[in-house]
C-alpha positions as a LaTeX table, in Angstrom:
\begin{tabular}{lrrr}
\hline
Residue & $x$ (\AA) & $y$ (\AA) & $z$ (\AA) \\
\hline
Unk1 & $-0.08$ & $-2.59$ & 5.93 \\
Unk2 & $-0.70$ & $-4.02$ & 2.49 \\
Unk3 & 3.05 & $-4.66$ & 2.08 \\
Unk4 & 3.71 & $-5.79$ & 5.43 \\
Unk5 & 0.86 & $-8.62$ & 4.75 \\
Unk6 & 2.72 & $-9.51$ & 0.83 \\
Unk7 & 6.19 & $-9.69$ & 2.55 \\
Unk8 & 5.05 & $-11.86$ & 5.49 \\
Unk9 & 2.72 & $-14.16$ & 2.77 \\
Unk10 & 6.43 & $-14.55$ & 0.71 \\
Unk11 & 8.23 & $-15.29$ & 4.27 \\
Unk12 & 5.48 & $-18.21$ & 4.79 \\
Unk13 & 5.34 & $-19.88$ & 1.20 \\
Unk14 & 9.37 & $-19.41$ & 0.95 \\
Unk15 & 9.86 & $-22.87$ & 2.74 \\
Unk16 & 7.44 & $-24.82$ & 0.33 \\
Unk17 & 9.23 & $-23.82$ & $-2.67$ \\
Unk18 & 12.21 & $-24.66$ & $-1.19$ \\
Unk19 & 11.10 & $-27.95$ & $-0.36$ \\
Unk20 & 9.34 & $-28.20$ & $-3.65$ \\
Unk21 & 12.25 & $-27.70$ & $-5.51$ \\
Unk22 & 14.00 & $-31.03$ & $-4.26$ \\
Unk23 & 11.04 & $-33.37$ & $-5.98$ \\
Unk24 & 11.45 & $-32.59$ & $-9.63$ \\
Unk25 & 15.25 & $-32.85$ & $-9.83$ \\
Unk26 & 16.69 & $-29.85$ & $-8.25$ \\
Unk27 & 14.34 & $-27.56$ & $-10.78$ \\
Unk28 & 12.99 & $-24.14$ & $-8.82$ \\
Unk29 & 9.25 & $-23.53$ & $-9.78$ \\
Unk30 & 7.89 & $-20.94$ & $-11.01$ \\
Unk31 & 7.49 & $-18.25$ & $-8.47$ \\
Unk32 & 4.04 & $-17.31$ & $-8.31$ \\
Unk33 & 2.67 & $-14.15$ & $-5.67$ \\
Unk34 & $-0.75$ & $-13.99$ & $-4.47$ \\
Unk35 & $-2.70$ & $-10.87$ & $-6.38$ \\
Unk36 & $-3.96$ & $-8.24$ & $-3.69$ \\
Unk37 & $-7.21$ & $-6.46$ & $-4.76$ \\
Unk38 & $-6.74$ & $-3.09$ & $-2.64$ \\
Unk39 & $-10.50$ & $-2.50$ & $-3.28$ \\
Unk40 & $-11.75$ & $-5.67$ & $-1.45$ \\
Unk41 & $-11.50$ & $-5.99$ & 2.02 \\
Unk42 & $-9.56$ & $-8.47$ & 3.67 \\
Unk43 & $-11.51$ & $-11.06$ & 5.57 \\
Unk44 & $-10.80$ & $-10.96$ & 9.73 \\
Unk45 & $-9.10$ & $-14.03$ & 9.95 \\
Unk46 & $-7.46$ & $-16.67$ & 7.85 \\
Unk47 & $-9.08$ & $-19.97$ & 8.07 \\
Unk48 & $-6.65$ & $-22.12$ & 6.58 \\
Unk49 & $-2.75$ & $-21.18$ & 5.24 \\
Unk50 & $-2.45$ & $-19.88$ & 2.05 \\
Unk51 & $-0.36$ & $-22.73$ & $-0.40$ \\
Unk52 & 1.00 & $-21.46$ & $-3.12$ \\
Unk53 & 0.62 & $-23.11$ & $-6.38$ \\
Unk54 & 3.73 & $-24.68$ & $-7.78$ \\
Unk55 & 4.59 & $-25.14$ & $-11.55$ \\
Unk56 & 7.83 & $-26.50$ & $-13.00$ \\
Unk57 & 8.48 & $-25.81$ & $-16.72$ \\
Unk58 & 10.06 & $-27.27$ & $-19.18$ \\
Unk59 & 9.77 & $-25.64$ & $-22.91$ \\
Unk60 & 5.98 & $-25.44$ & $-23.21$ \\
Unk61 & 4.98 & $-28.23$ & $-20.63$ \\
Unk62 & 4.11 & $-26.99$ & $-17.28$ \\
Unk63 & 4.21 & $-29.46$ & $-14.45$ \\
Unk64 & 1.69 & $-28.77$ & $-11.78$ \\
Unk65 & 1.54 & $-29.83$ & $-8.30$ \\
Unk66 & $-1.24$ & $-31.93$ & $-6.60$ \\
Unk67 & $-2.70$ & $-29.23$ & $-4.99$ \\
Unk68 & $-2.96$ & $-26.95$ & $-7.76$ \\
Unk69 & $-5.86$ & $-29.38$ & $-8.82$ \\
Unk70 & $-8.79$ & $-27.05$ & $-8.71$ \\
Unk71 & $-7.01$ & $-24.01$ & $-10.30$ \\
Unk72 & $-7.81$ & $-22.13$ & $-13.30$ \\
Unk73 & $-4.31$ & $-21.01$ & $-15.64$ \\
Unk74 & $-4.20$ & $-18.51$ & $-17.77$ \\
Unk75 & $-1.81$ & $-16.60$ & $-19.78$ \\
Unk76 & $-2.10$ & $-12.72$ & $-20.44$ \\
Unk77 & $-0.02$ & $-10.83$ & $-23.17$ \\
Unk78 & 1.41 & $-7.41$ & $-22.37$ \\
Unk79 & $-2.25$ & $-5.57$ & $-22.97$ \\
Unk80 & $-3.73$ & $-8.08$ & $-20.48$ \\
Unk81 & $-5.36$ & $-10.52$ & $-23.27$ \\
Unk82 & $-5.71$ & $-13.74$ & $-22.42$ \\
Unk83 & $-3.96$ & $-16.10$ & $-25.10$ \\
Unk84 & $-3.85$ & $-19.05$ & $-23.27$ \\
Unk85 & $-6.45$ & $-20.48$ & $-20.38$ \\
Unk86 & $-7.19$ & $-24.16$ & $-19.01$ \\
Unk87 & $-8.73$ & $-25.54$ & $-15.79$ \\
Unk88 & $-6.42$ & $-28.29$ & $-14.05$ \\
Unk89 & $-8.76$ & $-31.50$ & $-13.48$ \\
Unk90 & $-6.03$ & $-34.04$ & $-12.26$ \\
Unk91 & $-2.14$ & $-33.28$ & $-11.42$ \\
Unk92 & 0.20 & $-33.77$ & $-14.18$ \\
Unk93 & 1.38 & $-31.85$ & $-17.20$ \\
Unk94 & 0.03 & $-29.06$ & $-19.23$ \\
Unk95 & 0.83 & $-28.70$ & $-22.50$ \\
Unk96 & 1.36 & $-24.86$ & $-23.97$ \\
Unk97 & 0.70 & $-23.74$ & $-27.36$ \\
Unk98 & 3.65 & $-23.61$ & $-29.41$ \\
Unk99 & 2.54 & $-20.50$ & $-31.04$ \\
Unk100 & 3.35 & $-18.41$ & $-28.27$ \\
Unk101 & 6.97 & $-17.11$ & $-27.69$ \\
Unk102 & 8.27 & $-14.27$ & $-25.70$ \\
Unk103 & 7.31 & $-13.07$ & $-21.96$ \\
Unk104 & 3.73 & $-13.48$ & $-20.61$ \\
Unk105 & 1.82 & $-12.98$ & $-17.16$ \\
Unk106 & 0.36 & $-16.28$ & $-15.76$ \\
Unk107 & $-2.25$ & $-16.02$ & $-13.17$ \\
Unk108 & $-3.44$ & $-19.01$ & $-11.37$ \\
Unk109 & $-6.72$ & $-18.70$ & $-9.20$ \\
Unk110 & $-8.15$ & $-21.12$ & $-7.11$ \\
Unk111 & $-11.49$ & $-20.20$ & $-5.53$ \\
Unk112 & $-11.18$ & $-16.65$ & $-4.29$ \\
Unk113 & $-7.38$ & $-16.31$ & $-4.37$ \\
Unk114 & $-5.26$ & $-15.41$ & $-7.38$ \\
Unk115 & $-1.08$ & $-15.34$ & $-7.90$ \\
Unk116 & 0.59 & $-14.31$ & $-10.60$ \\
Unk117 & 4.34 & $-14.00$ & $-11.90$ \\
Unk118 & 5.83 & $-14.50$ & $-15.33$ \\
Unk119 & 6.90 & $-17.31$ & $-17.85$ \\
Unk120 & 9.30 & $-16.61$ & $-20.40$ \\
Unk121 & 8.34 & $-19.00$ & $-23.63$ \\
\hline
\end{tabular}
């Protein structure tokens, strides 16, 4: 059930990043997936649909969206440490450490919802 509700959640955010992609340039985003909890239970109904945050990058500046305003970033290393963690207050760019190279886990959550993927630096 749990992986009929991910693929259908991909099917529905599939058209924003395609339409997303044609405002900075031709550049995909980021692809992001909402994180499932399999202990929590899903609520009845959804009151709103679920946007997925969008992020361009360029070296270590991440674009963000405007409605990723309200969303807490953070990076995790490969033993799930954050390195790396900022709230976004306004749309615009965020600026990375330039300490950090290599492959990391980003998760994004605004309010209750959290998606993750992976940014290569």
């Amino acid at each position: 059930m749990k992986k009929i509700l991910l693929f259908f959640l991909c099917i529905l955010t599939m058209p924003i990043m395609l339409d997303a992609s044609s405002m900075n340039g031709g550049d995909l985003p980021l692809p992001l997936l909402p994180k499932i909890d399999p202990t929590s239970p899903l609520p009845p109904y959804q009151k709103s649909p679920i946007l997925t945050p969008v992020f361009y990058q360029d070296g270590y500046t991440l674009t963000a969206s405007s409605y990723t305003v309200g969303s807490t970033v953070e990076l995790l290393d490969e033993d799930d440490n954050v390195v790396f963690s900022t709230y976004i207050y306004i749309e615009g760019d965020i600026q990375l450490p330039t300490t950090l190279a290599g492959t990391y886990t980003i998760e994004v959550t605004r309010g209750s919802m959290t998606f993750i993927g992976e940014i290569e630096l």
